[in-house]
Backbone as CSV, one residue per row, in Angstrom:
resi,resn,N_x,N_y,N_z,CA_x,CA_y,CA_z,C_x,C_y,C_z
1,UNK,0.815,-1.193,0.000,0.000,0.000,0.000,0.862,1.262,0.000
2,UNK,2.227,1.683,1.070,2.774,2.348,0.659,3.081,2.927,-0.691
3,UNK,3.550,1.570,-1.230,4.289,1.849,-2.638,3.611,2.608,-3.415
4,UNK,1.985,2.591,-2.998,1.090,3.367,-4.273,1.060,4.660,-3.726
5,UNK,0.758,4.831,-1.951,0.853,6.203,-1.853,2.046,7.350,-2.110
6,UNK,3.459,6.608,-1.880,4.723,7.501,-2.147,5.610,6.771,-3.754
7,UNK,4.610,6.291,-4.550,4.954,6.282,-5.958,5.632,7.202,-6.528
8,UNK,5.532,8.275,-6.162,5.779,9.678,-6.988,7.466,9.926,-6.183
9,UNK,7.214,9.616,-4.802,8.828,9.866,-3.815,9.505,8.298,-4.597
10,UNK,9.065,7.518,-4.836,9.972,6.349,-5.176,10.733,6.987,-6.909
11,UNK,9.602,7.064,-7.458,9.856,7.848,-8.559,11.348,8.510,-9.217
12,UNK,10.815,9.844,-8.376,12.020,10.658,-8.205,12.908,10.392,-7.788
13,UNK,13.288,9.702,-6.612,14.666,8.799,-6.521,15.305,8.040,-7.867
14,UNK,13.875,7.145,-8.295,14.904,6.715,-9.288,15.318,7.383,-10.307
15,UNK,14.860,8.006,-10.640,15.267,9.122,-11.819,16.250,9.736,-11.643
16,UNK,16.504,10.456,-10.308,17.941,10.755,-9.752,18.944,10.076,-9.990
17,UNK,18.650,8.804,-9.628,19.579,7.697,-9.952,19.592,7.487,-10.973
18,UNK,19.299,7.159,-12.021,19.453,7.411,-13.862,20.249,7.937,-14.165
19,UNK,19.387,9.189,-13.665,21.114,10.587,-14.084,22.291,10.553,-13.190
20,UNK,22.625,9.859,-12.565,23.563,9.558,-11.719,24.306,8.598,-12.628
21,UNK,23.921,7.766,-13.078,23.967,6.532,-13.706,24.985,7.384,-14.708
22,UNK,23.849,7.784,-15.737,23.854,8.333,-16.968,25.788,9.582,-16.822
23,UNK,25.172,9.983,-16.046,26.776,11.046,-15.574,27.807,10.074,-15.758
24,UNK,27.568,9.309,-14.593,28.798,8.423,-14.651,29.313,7.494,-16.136
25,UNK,28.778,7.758,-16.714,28.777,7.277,-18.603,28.400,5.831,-18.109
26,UNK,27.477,4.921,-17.636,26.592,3.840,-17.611,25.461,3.514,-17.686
27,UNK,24.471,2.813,-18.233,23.366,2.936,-18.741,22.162,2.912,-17.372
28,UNK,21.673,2.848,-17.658,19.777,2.341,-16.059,20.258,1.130,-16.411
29,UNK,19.374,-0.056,-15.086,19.701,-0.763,-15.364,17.906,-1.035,-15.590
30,UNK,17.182,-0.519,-15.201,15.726,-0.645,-15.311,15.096,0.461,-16.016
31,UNK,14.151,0.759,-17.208,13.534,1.806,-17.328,12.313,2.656,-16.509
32,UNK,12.844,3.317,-16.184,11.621,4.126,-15.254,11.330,5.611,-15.900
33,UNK,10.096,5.668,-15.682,9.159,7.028,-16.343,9.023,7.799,-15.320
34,UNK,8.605,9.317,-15.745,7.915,9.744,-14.299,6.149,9.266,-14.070
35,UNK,5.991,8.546,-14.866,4.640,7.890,-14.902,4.616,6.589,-14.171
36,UNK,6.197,6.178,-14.290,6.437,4.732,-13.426,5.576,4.501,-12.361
37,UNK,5.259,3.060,-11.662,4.833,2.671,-10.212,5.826,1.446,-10.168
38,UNK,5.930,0.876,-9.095,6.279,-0.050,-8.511,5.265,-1.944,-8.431
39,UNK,4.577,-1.279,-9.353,3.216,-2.075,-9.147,3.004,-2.663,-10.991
40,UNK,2.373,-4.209,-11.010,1.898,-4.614,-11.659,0.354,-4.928,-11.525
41,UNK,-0.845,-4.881,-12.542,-2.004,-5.689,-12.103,-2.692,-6.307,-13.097
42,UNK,-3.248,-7.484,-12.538,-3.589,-8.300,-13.714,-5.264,-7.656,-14.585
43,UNK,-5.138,-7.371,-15.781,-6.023,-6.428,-16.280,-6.330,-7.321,-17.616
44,UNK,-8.089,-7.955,-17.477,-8.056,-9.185,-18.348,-7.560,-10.467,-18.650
45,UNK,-6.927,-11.171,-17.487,-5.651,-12.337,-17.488,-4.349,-11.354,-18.288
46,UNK,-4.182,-10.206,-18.374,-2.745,-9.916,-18.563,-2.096,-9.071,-17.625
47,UNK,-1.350,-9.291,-17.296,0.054,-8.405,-16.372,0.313,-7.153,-17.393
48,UNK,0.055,-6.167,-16.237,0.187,-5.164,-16.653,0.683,-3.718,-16.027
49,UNK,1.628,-3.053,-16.300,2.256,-2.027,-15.488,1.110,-0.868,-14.403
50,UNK,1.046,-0.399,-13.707,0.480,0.633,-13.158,0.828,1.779,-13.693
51,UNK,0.246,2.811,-14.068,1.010,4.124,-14.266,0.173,5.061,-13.522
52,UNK,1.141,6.314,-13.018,0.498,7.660,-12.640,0.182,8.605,-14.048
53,UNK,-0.928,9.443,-13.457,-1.169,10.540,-14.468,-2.134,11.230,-13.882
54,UNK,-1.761,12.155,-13.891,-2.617,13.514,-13.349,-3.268,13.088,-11.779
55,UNK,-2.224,12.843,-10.758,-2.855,12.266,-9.790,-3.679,11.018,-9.681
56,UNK,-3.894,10.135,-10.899,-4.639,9.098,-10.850,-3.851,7.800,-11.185
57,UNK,-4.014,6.857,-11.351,-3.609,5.550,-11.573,-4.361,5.067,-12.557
58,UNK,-3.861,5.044,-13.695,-4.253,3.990,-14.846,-3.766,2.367,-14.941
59,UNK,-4.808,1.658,-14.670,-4.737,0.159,-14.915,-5.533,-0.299,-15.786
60,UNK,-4.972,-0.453,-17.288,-5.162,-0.987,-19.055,-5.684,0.365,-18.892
61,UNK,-7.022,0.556,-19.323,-7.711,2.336,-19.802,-8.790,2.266,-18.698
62,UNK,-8.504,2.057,-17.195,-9.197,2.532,-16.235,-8.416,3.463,-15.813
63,UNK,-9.055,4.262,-15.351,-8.532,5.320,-14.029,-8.888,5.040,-12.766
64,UNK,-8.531,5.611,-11.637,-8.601,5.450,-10.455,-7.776,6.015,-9.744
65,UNK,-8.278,6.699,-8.491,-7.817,7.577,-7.479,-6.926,6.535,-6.892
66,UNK,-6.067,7.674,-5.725,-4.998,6.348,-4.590,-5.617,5.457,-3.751
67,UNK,-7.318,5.942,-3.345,-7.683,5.678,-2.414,-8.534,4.219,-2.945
68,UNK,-9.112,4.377,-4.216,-9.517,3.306,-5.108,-8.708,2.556,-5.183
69,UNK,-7.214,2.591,-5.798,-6.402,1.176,-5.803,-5.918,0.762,-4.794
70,UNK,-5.924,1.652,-3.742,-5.333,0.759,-2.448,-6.696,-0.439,-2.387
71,UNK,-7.857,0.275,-2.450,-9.083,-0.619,-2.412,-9.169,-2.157,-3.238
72,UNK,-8.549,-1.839,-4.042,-8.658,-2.806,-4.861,-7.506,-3.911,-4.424
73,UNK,-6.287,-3.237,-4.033,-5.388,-4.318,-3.634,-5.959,-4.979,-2.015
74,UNK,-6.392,-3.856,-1.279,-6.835,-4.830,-0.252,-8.036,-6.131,-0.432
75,UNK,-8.548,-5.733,-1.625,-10.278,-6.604,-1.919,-9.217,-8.022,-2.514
76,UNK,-8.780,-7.743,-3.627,-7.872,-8.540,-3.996,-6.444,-8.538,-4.357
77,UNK,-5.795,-9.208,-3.440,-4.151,-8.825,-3.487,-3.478,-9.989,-4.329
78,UNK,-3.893,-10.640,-5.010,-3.797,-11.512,-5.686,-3.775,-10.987,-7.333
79,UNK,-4.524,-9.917,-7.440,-4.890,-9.261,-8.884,-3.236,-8.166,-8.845
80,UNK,-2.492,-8.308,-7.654,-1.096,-7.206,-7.918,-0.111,-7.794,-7.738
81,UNK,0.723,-7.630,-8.238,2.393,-7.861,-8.405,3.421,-6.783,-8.330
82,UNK,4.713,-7.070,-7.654,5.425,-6.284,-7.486,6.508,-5.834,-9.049
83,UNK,6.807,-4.767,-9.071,7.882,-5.104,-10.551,9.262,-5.140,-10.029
84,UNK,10.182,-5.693,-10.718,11.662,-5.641,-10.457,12.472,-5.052,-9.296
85,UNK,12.028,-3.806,-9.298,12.680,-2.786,-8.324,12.154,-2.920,-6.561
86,UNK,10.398,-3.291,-6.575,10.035,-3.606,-5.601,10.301,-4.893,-4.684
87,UNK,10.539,-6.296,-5.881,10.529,-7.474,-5.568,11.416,-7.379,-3.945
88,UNK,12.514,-7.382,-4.509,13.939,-7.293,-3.720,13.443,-7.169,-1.784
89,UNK,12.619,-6.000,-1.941,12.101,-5.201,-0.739,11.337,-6.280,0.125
90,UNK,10.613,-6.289,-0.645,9.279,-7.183,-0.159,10.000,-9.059,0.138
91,UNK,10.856,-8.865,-0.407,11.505,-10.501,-0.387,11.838,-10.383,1.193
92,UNK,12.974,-9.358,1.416,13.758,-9.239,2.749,12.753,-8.785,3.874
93,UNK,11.545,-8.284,3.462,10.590,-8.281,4.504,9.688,-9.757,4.829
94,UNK,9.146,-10.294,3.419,8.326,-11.558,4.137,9.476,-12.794,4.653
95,UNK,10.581,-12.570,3.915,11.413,-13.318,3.856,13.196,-12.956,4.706
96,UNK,13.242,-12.848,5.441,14.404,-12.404,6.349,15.600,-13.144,6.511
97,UNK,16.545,-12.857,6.871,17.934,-13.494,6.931,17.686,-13.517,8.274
98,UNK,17.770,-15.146,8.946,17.673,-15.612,9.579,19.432,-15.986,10.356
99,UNK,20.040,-16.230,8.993,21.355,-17.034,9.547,22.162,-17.392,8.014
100,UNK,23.359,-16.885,8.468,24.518,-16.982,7.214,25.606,-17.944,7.552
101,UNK,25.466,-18.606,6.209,26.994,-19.869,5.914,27.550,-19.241,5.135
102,UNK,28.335,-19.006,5.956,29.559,-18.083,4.960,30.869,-19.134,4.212
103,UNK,30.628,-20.362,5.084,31.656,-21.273,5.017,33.142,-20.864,5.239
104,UNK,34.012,-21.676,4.175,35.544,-21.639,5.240,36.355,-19.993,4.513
105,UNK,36.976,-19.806,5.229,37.972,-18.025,4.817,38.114,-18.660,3.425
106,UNK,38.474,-17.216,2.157,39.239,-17.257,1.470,40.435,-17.929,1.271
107,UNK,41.025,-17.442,1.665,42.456,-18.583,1.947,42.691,-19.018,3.303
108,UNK,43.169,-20.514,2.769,42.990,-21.193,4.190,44.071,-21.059,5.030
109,UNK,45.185,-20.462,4.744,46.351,-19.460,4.913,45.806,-18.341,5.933
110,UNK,44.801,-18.088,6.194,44.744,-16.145,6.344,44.802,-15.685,7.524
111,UNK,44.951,-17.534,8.787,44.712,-17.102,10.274,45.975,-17.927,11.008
112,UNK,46.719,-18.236,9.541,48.144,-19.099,10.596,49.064,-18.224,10.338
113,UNK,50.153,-18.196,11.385,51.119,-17.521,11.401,52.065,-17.809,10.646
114,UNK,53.163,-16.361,9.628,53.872,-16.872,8.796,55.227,-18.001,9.462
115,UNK,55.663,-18.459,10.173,56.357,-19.268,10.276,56.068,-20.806,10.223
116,UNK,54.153,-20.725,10.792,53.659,-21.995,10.548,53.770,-22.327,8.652
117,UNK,53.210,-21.687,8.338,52.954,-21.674,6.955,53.996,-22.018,6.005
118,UNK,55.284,-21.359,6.561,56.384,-21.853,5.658,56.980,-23.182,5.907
119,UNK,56.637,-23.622,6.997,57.044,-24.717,7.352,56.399,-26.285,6.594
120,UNK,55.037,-25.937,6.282,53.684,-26.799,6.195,54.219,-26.861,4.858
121,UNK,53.603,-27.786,4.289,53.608,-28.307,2.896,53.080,-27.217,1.938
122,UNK,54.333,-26.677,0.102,53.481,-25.952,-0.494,52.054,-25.858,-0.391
123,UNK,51.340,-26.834,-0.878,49.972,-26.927,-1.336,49.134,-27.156,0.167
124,UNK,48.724,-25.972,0.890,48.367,-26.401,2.231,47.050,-26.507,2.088
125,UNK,46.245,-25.867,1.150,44.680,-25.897,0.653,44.335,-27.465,0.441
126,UNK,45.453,-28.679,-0.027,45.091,-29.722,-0.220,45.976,-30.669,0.985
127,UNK,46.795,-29.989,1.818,47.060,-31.382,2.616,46.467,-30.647,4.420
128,UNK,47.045,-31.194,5.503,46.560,-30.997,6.504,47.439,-30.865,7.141
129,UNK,46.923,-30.359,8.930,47.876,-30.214,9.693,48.649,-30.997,10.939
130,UNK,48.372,-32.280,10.279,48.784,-33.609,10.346,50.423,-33.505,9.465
131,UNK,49.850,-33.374,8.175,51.231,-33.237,7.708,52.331,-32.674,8.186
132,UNK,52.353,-31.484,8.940,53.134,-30.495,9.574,53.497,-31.069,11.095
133,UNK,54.709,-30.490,11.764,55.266,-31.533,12.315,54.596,-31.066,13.637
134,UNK,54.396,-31.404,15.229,53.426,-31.186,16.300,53.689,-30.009,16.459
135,UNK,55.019,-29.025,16.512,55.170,-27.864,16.797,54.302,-26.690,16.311
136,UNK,54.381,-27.062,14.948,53.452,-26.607,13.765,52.188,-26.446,13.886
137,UNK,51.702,-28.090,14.347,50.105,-28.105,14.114,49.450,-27.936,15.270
138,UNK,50.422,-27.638,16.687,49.543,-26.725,17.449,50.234,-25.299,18.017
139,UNK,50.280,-24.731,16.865,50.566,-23.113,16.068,51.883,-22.471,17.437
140,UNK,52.657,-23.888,17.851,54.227,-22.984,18.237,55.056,-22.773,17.841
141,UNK,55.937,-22.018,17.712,56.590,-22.093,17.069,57.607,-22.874,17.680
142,UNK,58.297,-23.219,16.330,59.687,-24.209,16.458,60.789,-23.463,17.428
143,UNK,61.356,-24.492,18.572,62.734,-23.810,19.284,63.666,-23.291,18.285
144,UNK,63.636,-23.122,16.714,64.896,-22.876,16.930,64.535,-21.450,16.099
145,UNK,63.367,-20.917,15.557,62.647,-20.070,15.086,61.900,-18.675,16.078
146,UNK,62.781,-19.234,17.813,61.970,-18.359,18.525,62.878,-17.622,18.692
């Protein structure tokens, strides 16, 4: 419901951003109008963009006030879809990051100390720290390295 009332503030951001874009010599990566919405609705079994105009909302060759299409999305929210730019939003809201596997560091190098490391076998990504001798593999250094 937001999205339909501050259509016009979403708008103008993106357009800002265009010419931001555009300055920086790179293309949009989405086309947006100042007629743009954030909103799709199904009009006859077809998907179809929302547009502003003159304060109203055209969906296929209806018109309708803000207060009408909010109406309509609350009657049926099933008849609207989000477009491209909105999806994203609405994902991280119904859908939240709960918990990240980031899995193992970049290099498996990046938390031993350089004396362990030179010691350990070139290829340490494929052998272990078994291979390396006890001093090594519980990260002391060697007596004769201290």
């Amino acid at each position: 419901m937001e999205a339909v009332s501050r259509s016009a503030e979403l708008d103008d951001a993106l357009l800002a951003r265009n010419r931001e874009l555009h300055a920086a010599q790179y293309h949009e990566q989405v086309k947006v109008t100042p007629q743009s919405t954030p909103l799709f609705a199904l009009a006859e079994g077809v998907r179809v963009p929302i547009h502003r105009a003159n304060g109203q909302f055209a969906v296929a060759r209806e018109r309708l006030s803000s207060a009408q299409l909010q109406r309509r999305i609350e009657v049926a929210p099933e008849n609207f879809s989000a477009n491209v730019l909105l999806r994203p939003v609405l994902q991280d809201y119904w859908l939240p990051t709960l918990a990240t596997s980031a899995g193992r560091p970049k290099s498996p190098t990046s938390r031993k100390p350089a004396w362990f490391m030179k010691s350990c076998s070139a290829d340490y990504a494929h052998s272990s720290a078994i291979e390396c001798d006890a001093d090594r593999a519980a990260h002391r250094a060697p007596a004769h390295q201290v």
